[in-house]
MDTraj code that builds the backbone (N, CA, C; nanometers):
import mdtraj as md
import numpy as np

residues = "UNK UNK UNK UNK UNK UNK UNK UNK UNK UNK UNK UNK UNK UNK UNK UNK UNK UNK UNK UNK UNK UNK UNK UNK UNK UNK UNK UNK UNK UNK UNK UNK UNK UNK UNK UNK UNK UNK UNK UNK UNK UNK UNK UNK UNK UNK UNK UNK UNK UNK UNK UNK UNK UNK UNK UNK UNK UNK UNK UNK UNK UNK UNK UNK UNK UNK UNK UNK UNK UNK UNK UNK UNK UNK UNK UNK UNK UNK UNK UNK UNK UNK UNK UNK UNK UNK UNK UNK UNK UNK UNK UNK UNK UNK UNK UNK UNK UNK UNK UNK UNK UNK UNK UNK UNK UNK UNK UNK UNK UNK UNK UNK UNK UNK UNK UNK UNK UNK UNK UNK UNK UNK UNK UNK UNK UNK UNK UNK UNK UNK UNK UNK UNK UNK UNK UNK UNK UNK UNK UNK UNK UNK UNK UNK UNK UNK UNK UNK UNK UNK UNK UNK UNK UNK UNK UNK UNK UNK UNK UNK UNK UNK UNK UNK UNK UNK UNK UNK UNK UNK UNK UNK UNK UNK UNK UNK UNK UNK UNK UNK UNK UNK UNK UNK UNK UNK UNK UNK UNK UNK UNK UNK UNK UNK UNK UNK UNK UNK UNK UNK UNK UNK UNK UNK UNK".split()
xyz = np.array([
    [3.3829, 3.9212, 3.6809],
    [3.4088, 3.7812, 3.7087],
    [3.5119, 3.7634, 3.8192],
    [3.6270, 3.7922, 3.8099],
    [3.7084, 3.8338, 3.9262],
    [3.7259, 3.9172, 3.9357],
    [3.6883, 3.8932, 4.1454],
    [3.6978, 4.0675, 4.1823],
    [3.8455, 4.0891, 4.2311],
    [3.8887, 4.1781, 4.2036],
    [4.0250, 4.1509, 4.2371],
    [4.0258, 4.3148, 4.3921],
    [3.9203, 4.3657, 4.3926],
    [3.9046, 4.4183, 4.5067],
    [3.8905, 4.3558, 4.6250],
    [3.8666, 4.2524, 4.6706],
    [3.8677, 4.1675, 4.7746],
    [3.9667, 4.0545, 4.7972],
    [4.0985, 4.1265, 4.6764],
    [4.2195, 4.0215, 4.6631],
    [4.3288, 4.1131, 4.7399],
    [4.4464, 4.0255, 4.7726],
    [4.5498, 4.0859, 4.7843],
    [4.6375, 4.1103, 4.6747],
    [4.6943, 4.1996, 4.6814],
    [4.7693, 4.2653, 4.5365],
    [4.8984, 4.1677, 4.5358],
    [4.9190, 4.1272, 4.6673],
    [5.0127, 4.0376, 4.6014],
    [4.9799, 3.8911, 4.6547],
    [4.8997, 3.8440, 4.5977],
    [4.8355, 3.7296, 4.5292],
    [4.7671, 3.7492, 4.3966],
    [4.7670, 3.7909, 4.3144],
    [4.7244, 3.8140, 4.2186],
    [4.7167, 3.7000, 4.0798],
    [4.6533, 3.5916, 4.1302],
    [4.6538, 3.4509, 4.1128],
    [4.5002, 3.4061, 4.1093],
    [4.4599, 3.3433, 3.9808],
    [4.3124, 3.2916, 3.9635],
    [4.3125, 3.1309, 4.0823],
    [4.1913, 3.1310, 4.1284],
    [4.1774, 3.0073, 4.2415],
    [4.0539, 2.9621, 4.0932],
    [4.0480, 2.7974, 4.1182],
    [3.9722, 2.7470, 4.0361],
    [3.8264, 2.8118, 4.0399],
    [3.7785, 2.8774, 4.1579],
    [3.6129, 2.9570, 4.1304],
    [3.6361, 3.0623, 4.0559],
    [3.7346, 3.1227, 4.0294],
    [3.7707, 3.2284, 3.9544],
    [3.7282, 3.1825, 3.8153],
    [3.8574, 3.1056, 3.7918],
    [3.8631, 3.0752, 3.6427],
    [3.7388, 2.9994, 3.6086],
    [3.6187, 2.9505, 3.6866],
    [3.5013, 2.8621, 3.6597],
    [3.3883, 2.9618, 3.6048],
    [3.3967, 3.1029, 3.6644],
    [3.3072, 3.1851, 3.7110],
    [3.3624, 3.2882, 3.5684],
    [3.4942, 3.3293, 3.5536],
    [3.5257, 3.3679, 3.3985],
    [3.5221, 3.3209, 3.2727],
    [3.5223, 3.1696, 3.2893],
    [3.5010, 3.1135, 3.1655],
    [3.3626, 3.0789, 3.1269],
    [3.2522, 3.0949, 3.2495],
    [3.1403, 3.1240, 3.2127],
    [3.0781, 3.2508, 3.1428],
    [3.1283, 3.3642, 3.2205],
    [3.1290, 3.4746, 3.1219],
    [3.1763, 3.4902, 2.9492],
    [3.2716, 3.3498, 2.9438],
    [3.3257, 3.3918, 2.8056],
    [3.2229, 3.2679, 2.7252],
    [3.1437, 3.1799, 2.8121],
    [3.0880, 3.1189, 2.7385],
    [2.9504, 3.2006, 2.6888],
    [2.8771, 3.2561, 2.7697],
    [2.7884, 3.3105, 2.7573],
    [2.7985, 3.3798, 2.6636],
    [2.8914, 3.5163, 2.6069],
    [2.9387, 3.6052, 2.5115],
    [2.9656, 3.4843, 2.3949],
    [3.0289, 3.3876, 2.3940],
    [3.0449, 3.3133, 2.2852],
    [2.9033, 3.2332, 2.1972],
    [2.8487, 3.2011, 2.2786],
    [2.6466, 3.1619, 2.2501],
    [2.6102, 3.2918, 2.1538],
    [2.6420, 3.4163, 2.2167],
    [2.5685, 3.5137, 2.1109],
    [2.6472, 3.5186, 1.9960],
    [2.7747, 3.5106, 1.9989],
    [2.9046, 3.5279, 1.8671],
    [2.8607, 3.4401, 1.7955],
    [2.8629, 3.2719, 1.8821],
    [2.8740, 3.1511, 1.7571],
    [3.0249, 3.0987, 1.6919],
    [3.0883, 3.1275, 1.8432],
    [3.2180, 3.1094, 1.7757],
    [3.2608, 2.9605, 1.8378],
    [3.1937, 2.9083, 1.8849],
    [3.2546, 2.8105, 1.9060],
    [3.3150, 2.7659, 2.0290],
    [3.3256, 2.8108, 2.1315],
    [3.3761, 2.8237, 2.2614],
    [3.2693, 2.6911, 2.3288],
    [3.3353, 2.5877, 2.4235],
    [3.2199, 2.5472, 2.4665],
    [3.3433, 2.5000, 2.6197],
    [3.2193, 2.4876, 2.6846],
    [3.2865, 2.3942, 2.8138],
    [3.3341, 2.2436, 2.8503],
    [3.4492, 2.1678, 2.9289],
    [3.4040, 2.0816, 2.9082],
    [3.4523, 2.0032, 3.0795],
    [3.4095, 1.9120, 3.0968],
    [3.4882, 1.8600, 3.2729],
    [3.5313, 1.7113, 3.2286],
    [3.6748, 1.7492, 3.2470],
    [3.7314, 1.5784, 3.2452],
    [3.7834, 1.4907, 3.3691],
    [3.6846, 1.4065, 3.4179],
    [3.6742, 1.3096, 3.5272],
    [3.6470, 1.3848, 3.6313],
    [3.7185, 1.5156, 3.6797],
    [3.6298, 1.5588, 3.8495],
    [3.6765, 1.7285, 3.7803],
    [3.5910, 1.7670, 3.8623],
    [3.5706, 1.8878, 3.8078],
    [3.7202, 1.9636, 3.8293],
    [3.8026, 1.9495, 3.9187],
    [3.9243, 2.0354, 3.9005],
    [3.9918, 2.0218, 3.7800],
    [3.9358, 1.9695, 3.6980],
    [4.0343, 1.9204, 3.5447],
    [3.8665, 1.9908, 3.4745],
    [3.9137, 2.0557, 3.4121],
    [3.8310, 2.1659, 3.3195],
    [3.9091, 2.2393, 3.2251],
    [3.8266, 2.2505, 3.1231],
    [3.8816, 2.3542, 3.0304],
    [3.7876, 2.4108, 2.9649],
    [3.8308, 2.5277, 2.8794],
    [3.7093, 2.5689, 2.7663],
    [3.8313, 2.5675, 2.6396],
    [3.6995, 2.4961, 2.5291],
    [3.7915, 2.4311, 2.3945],
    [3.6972, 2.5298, 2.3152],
    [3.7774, 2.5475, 2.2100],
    [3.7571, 2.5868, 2.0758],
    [3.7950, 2.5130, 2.0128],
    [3.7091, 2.4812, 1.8893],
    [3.7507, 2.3937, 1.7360],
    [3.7245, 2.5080, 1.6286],
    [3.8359, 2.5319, 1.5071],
    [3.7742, 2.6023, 1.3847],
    [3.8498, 2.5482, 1.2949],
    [3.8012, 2.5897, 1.1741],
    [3.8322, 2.5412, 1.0698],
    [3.9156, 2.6434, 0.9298],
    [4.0393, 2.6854, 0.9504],
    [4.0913, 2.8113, 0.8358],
    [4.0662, 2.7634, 0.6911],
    [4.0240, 2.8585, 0.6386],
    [4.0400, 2.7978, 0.4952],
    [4.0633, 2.9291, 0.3773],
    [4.0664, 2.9126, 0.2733],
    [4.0736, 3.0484, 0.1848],
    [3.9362, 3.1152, 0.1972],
    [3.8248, 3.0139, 0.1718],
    [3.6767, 3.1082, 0.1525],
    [3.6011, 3.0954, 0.3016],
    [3.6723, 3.0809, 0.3491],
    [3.5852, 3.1020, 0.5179],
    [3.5312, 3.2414, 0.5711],
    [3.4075, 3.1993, 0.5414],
    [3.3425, 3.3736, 0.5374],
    [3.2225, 3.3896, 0.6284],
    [3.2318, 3.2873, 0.7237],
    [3.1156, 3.2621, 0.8348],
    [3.1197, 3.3857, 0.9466],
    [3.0375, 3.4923, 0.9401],
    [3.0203, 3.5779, 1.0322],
    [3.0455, 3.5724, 1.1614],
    [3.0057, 3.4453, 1.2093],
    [3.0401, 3.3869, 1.3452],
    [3.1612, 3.3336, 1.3962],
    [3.1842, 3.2594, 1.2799],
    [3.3243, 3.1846, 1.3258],
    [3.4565, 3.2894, 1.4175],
    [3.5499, 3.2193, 1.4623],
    [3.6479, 3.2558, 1.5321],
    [3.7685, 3.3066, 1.4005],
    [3.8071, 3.4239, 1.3979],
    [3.8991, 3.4304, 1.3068],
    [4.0598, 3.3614, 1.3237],
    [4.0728, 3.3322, 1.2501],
    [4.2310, 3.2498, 1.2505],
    [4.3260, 3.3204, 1.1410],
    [4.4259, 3.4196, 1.1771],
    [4.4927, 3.4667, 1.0413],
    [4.6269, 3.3018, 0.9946],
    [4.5217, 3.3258, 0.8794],
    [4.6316, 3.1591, 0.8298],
    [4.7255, 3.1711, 0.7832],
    [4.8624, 3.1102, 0.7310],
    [4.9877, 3.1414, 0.6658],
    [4.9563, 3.1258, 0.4865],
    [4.9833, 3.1941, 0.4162],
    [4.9768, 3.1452, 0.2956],
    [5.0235, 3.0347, 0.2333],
    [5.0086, 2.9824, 0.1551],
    [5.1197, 2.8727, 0.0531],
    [5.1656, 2.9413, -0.0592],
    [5.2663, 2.8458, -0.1132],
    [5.3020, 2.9587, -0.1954],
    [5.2384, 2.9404, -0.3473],
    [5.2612, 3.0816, -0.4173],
    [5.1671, 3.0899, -0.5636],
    [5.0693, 3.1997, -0.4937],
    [5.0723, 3.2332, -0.3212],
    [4.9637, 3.3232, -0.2705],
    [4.8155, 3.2584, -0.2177],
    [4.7762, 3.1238, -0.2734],
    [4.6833, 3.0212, -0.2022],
    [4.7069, 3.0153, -0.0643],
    [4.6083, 3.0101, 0.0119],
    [4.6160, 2.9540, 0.1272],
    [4.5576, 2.8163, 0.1810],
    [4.6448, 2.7874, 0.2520],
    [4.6314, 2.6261, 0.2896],
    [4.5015, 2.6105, 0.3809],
    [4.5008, 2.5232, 0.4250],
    [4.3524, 2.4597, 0.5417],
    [4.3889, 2.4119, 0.6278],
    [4.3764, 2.4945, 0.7262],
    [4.4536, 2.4249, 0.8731],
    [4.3231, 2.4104, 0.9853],
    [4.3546, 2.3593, 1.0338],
    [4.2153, 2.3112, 1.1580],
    [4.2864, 2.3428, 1.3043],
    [4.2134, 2.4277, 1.3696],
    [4.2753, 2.4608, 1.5200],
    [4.1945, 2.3954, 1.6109],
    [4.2250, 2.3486, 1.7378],
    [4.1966, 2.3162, 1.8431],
    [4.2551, 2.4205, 1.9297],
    [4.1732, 2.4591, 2.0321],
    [4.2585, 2.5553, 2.1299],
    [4.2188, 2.5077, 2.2519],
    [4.2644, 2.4859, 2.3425],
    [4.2449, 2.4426, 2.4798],
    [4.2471, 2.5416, 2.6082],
    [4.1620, 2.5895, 2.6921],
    [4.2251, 2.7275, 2.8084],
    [4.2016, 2.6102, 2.9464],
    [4.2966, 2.5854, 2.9701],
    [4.2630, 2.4618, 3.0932],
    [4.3801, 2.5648, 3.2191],
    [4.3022, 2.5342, 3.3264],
    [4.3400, 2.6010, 3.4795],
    [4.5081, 2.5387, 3.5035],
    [4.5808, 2.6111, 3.5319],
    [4.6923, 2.5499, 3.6001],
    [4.7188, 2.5479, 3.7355],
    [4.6649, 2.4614, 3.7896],
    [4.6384, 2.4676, 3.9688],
    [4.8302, 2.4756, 4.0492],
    [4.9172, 2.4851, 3.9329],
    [5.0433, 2.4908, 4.0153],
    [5.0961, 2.6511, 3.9793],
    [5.0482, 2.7006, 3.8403],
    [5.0605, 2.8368, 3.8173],
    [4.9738, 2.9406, 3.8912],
    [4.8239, 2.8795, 3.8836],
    [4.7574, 2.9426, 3.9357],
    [4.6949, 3.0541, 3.8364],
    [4.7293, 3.0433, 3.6937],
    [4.6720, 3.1003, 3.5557],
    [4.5900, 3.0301, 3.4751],
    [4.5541, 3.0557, 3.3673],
    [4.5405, 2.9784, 3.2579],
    [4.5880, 2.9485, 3.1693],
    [4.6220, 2.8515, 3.1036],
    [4.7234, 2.8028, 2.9821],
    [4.6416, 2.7666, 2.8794],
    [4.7025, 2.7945, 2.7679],
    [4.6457, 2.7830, 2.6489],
    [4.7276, 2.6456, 2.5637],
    [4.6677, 2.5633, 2.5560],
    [4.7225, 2.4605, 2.4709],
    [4.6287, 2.4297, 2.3579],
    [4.7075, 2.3970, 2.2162],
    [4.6284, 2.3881, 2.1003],
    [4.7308, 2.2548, 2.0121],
    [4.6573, 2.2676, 1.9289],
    [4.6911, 2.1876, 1.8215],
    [4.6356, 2.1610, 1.7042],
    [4.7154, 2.1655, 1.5717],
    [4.6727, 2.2069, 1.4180],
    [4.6725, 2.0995, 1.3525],
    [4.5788, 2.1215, 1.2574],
    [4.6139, 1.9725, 1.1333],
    [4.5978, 2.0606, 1.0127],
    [4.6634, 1.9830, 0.8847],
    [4.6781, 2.0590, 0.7580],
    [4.6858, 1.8826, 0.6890],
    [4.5713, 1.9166, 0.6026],
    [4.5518, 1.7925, 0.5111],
    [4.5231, 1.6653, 0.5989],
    [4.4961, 1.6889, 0.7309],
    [4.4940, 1.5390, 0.7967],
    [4.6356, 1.4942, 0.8968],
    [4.6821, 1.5853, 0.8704],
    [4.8278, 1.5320, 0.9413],
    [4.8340, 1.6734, 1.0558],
    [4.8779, 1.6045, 1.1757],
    [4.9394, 1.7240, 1.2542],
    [5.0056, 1.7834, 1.2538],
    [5.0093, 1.9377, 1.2414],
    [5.1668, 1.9971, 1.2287],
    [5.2907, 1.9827, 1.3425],
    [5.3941, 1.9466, 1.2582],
    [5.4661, 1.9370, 1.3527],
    [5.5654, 2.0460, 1.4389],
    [5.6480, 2.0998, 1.5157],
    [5.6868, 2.1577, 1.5778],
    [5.7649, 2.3217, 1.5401],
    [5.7898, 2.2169, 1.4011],
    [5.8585, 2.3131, 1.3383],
    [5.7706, 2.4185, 1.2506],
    [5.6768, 2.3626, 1.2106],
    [5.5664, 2.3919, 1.1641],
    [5.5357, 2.5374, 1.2255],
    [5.4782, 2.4827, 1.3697],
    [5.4028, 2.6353, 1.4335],
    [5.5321, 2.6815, 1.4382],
    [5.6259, 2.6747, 1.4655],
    [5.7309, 2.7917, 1.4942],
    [5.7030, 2.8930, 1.3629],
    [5.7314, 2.8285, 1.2642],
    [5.7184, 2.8917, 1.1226],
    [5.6455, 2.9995, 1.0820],
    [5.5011, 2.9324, 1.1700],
    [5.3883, 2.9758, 1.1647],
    [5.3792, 3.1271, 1.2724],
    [5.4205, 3.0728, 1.3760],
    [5.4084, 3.1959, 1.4900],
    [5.5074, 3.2790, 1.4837],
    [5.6025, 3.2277, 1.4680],
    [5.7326, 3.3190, 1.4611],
    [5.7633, 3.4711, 1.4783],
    [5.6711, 3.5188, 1.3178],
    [5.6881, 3.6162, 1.2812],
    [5.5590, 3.6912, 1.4126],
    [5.4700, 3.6391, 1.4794],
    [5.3781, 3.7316, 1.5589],
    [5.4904, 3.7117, 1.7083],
    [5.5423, 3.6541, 1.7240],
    [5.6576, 3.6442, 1.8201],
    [5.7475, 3.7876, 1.8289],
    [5.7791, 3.7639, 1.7183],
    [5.9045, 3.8490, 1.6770],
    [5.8447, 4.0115, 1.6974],
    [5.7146, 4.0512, 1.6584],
    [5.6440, 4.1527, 1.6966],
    [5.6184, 4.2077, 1.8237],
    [5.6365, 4.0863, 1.9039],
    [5.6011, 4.1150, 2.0728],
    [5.6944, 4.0615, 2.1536],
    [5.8480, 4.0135, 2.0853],
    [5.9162, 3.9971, 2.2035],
    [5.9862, 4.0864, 2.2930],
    [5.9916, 4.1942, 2.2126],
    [6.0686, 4.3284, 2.2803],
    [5.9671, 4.3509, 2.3938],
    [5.8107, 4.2994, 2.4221],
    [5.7787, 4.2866, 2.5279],
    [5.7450, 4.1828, 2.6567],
    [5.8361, 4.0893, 2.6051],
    [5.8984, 3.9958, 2.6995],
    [5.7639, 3.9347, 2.7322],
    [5.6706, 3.8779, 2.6468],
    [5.4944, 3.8051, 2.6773],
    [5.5819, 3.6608, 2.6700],
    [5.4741, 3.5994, 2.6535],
    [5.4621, 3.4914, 2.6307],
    [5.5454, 3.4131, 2.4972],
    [5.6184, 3.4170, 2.4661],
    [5.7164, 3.4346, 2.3973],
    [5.7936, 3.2523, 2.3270],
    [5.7452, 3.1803, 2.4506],
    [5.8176, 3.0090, 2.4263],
    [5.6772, 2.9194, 2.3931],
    [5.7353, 2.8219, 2.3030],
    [5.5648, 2.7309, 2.2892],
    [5.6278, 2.6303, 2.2906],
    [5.6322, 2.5689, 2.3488],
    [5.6556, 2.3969, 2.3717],
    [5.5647, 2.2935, 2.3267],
    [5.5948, 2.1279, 2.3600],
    [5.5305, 2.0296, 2.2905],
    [5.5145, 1.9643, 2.3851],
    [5.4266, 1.9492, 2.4855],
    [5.3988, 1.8280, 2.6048],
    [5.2507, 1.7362, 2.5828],
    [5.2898, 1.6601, 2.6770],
    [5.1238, 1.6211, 2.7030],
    [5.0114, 1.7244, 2.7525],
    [4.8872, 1.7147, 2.7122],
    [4.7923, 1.7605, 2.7733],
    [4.7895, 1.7151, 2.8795],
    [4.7429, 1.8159, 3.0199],
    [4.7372, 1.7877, 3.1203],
    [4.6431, 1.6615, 3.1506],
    [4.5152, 1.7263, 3.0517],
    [4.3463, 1.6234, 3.1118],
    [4.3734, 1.5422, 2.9997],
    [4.4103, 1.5380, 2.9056],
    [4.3619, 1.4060, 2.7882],
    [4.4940, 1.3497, 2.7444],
    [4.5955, 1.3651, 2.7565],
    [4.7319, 1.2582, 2.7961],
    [4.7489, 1.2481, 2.6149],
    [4.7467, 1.3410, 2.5187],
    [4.7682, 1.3561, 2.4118],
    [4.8624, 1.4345, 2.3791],
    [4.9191, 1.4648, 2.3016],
    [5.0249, 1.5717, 2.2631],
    [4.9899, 1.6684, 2.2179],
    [5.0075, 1.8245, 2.2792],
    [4.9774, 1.9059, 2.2333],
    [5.0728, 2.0113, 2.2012],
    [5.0575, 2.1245, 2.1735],
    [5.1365, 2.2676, 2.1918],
    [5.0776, 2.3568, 2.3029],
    [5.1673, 2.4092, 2.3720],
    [5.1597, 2.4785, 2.4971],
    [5.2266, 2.6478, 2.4434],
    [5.1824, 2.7388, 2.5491],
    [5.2446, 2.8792, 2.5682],
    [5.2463, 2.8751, 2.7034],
    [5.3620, 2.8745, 2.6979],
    [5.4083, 2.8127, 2.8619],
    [5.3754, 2.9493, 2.9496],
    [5.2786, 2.9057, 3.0199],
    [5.2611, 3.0167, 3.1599],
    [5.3397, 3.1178, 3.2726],
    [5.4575, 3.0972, 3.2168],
    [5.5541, 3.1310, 3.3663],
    [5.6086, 3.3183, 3.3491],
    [5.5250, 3.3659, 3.2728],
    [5.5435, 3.5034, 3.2590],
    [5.3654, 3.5804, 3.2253],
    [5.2715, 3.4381, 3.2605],
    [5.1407, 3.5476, 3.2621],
    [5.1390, 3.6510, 3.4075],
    [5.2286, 3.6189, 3.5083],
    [5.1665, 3.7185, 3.5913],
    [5.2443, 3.8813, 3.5895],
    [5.3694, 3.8392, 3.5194],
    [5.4409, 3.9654, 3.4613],
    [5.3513, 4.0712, 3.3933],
    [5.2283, 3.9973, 3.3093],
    [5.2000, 4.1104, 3.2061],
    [5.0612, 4.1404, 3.2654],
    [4.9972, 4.0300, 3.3738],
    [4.8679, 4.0941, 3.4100],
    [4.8669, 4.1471, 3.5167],
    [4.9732, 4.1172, 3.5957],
    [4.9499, 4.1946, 3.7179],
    [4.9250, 4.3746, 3.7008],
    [5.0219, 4.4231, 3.5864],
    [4.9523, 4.5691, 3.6003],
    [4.8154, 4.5914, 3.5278],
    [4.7629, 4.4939, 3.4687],
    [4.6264, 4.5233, 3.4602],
    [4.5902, 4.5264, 3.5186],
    [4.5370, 4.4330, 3.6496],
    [4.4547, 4.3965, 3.7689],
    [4.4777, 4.5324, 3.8742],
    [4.6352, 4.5838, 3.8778],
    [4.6241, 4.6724, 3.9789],
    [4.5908, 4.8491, 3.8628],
    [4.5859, 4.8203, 3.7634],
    [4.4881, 4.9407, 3.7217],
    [4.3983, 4.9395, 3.6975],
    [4.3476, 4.8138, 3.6816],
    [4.1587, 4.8095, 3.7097],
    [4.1229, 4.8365, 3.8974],
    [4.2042, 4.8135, 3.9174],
    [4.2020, 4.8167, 4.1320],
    [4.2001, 4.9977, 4.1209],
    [4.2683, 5.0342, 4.1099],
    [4.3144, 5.1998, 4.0873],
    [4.1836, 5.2665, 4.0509],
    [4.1363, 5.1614, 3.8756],
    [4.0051, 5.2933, 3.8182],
    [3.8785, 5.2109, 3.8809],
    [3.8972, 5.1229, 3.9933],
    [3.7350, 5.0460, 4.0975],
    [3.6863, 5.0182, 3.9018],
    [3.6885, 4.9095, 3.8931],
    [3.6446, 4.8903, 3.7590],
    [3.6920, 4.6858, 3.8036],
    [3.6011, 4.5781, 3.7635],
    [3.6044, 4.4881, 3.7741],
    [3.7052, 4.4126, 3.6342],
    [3.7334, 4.3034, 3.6377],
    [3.8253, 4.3016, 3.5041],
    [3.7935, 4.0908, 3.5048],
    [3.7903, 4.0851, 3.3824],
    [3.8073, 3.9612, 3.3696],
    [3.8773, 3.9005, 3.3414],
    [3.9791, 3.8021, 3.3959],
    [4.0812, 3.7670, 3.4191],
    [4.1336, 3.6628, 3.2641],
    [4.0532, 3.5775, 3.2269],
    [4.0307, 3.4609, 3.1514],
    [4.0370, 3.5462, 3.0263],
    [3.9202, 3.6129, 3.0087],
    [3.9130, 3.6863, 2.9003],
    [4.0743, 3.8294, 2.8617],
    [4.0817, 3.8725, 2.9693],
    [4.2044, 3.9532, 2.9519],
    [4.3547, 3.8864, 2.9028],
    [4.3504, 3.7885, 2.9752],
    [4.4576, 3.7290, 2.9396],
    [4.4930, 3.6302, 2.8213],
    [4.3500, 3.6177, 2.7776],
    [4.3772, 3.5682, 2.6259],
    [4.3354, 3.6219, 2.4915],
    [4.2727, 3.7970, 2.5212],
    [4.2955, 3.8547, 2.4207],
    [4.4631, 3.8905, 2.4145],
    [4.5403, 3.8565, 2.5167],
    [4.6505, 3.8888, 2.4897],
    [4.7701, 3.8024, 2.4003],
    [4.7149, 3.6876, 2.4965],
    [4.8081, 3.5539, 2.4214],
    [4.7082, 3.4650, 2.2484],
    [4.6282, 3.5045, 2.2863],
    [4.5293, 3.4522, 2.1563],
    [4.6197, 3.5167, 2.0137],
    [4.6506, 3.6525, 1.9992],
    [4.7336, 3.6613, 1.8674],
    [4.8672, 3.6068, 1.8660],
    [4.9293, 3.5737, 1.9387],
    [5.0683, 3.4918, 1.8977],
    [5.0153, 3.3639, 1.8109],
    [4.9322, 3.3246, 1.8198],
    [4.8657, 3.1682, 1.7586],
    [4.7720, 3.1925, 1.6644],
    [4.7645, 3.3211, 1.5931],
    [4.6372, 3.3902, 1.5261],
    [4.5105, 3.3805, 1.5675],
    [4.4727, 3.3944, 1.6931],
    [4.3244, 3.3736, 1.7367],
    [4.3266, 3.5241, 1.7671],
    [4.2173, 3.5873, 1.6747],
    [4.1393, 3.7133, 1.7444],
    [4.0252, 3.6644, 1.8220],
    [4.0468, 3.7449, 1.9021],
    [3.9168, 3.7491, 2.0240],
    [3.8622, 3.8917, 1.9646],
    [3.7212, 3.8775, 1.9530],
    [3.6558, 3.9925, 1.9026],
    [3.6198, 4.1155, 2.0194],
    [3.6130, 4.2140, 1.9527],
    [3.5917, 4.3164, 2.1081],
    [3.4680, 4.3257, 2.1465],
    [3.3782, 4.2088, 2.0939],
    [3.2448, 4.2323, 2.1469],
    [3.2540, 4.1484, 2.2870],
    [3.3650, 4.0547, 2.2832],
    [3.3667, 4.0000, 2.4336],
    [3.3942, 4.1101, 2.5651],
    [3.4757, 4.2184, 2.5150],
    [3.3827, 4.2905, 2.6039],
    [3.3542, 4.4313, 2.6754],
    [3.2508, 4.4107, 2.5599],
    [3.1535, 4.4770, 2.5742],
    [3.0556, 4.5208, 2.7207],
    [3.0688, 4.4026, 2.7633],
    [3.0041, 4.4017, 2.9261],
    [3.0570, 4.4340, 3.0148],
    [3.2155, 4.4531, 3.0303],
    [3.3224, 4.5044, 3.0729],
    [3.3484, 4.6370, 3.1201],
    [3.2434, 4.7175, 3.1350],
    [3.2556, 4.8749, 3.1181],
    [3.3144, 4.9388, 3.2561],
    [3.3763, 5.0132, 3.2409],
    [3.4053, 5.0897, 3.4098],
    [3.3295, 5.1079, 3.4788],
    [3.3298, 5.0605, 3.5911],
    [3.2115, 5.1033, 3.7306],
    [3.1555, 4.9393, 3.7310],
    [3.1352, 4.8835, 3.6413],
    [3.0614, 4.7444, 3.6075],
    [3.1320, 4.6238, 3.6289],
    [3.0444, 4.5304, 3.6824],
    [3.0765, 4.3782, 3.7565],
    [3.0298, 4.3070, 3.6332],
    [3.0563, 4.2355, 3.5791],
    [3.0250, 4.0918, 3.5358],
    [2.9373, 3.9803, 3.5678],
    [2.8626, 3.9502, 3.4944],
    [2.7606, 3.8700, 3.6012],
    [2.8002, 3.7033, 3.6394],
])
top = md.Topology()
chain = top.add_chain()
for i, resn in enumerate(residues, 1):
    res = top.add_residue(resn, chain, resSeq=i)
    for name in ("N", "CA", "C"):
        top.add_atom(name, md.element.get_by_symbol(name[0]), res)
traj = md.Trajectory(xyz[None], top)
């Protein structure tokens, strides 16, 4: 999806055909999963995203679905939380950002909430300095309130991917790489069948 052989190494920055052309790849892989991934364009096409909706629950046992590791309640029950996930272009970062937002019983969680919630997958990966802060802003395209993982350290952790996929001539997908990474701070597994198509020597279609 992006070739990053016909990039400069130091630009190492998605342009909106990039991220249009990767998130098609992740839609396509998502059609066969069934997880839920879909596209969407709000008012002109530079405002895009790809959304996920799922639904956590105790007996959620849908083969397809997107896994969400949920927090327990206590007694060991687990609660029902509903995710929204948002991957919308940041034309000033020049990445992708992930913005989401939860409900439990009908009500949105509030701030303190996901901290609670993420915390402890934080605390696992800050000694590697990722993505690490989640803030509360507006959505860029729909002027709602969401939760953010603020972008300003994705090119810290992908740039040595991109230049060791450059190294093994191996194509890499940018969209998809970078949010099997940030997807577990928020409990979203990305399954490894996304990719699958990914193989060394191999382009993406």
């Amino acid at each position: 999806c992006l070739d990053i052989f016909s990039a400069e190494m130091s630009c190492l920055h998605l342009d909106e055909d990039s991220f249009f052309e990767c998130c098609q790849h992740l839609l396509k892989k998502s059609e066969e999963l069934r997880d839920g991934w879909s596209w969407e364009t709000v008012q002109v096409r530079l405002r895009m995203q790809c959304k996920c909706t799922h639904v956590c629950k105790d007996d959620d046992a849908d083969e397809g679905a997107v896994e969400i590791n949920c927090p327990a309640a206590e007694g060991g029950s687990h609660l029902c939380f509903q995710f929204e996930f948002h991957v919308v272009f940041s034309s000033s970062y020049r990445t992708p950002v992930l913005y989401f937002r939860a409900f439990s019983l009908g009500k949105s969680l509030s701030l303190e909430d996901v901290w609670s919630f993420i915390q402890p997958k934080l605390r696992l990966t800050s000694q590697d300095a990722l993505l690490n802060t989640i803030t509360q802003q507006e959505h860029p395209l729909l002027g709602q309130a969401f939760f953010m993982l603020h972008p300003c350290k994705t090119q810290d952790f992908m740039r040595p991917v991109l230049q060791t996929a450059q190294q093994e001539n191996r194509a890499v997908n940018y969209v998809l790489t970078w949010l099997s990474v940030v997807a577990p701070l928020v409990g979203l597994d990305v399954p490894l069948e996304y990719c699958s198509d990914l193989r060394p020597g191999s382009k993406p279609d």
